[in-house]
Residue frames relative to the residue before (quaternion, step in Angstrom):
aa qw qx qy qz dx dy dz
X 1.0000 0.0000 0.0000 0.0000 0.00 0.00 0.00
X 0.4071 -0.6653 0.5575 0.2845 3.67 -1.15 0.75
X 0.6559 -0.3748 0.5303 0.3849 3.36 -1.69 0.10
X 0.7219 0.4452 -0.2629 0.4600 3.20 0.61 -0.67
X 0.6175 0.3921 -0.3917 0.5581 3.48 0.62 -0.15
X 0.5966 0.6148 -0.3021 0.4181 3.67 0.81 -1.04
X 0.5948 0.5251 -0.2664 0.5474 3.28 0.79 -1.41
X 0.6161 0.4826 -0.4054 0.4724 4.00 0.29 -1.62
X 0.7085 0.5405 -0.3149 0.3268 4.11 0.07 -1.17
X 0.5943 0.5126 -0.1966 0.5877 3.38 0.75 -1.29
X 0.3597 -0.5006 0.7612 0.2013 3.59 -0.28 -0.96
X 0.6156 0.4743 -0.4975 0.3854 3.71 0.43 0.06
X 0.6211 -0.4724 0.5360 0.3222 4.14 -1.61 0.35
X 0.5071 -0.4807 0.5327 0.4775 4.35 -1.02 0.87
X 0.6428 0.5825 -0.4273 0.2547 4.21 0.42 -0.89
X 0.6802 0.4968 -0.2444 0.4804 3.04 1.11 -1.61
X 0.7184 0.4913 -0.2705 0.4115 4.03 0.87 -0.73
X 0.7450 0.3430 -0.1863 0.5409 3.01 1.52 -0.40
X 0.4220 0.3828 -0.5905 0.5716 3.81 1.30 0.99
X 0.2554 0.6647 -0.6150 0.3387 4.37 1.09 -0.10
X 0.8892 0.3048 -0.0857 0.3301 2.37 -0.92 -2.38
X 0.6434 0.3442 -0.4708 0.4959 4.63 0.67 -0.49
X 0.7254 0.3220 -0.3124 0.5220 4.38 0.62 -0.27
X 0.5967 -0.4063 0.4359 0.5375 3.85 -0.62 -1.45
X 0.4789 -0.5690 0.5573 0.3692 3.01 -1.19 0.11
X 0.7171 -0.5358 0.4398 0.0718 3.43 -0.96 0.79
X 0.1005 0.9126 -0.3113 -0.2452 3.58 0.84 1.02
X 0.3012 0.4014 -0.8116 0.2990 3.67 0.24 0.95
X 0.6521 0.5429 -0.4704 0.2423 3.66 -0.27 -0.71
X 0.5925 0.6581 -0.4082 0.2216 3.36 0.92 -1.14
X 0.7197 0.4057 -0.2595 0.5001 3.55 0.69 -0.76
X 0.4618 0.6159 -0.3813 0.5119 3.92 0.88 -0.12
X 0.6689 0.5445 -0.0796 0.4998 3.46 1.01 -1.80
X 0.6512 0.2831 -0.2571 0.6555 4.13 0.37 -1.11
X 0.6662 0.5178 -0.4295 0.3218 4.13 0.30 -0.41
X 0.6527 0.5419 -0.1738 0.5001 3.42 1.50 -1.21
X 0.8124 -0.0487 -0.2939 0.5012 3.48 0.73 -0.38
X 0.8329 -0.4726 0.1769 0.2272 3.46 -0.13 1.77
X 0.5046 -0.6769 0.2578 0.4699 3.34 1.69 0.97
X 0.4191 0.7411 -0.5025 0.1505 3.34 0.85 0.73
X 0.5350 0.5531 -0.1304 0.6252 2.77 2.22 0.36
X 0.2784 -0.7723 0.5221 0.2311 3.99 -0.49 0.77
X 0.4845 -0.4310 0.5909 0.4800 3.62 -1.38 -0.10
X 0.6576 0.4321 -0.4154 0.4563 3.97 0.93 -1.19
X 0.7961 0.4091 -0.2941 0.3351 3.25 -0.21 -0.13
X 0.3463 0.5298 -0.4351 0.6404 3.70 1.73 0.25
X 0.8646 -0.1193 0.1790 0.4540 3.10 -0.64 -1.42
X 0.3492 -0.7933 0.4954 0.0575 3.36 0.19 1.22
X 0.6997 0.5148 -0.2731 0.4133 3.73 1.00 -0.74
X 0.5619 0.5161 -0.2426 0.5992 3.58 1.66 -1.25
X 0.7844 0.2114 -0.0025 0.5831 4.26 0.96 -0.96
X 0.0446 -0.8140 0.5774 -0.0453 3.07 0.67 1.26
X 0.6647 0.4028 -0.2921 0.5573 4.41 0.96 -0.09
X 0.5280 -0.6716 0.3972 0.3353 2.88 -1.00 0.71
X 0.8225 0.3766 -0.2020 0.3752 3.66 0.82 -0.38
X 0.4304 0.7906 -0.2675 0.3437 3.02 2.00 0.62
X 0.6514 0.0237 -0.3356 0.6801 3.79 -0.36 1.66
X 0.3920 0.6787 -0.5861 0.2055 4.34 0.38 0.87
X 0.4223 -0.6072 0.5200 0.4273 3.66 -0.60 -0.25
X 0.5209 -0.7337 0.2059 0.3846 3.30 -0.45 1.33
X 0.7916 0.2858 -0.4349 0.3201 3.73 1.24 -0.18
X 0.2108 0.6681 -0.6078 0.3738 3.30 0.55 1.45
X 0.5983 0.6914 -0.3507 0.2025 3.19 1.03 -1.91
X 0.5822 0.6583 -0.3147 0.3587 4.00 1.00 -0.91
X 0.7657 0.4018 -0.1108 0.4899 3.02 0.41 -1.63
X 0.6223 0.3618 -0.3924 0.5726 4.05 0.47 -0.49
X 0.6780 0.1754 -0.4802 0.5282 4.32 0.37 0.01
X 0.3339 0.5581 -0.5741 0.4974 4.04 0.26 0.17
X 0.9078 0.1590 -0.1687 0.3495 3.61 -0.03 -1.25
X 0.5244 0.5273 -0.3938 0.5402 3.49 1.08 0.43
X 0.3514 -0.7256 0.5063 0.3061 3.47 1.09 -0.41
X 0.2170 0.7543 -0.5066 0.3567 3.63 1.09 1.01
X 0.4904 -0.5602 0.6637 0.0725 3.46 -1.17 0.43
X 0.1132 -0.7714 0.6116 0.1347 3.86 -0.85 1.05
């Protein structure tokens, strides 16, 4: 997906999505952001500091697959 499409979802301007991706994304946004592009994106992996787990702010049936790929234990 482009910034520009991203940007179109959110309601946010290509500027604002594209000071994101050169700073952080913003973590009210973070969940707005992993919702828009179909959790193909984590909150841990936005802002790792706000989701320090990998499966922290997921919907719970996401929660599997993101420990699967970390190699986490449920």
């Amino acid at each position: 997906m482009s910034q520009s499409e991203l940007g179109r979802r959110l309601g946010k301007t290509p500027q604002t999505i594209s000071g994101w991706f050169k700073k952080r994304v913003p973590a009210e946004e973070v969940i707005p952001a992993c919702e828009a592009l179909d959790w193909g994106v984590t909150p841990h992996e936005l802002r790792p500091d706000k989701y320090p787990n990998p499966t922290d702010g997921l919907p719970v049936e996401y929660q599997a697959n993101a420990q699967a790929a970390a190699g986490v234990d449920s």
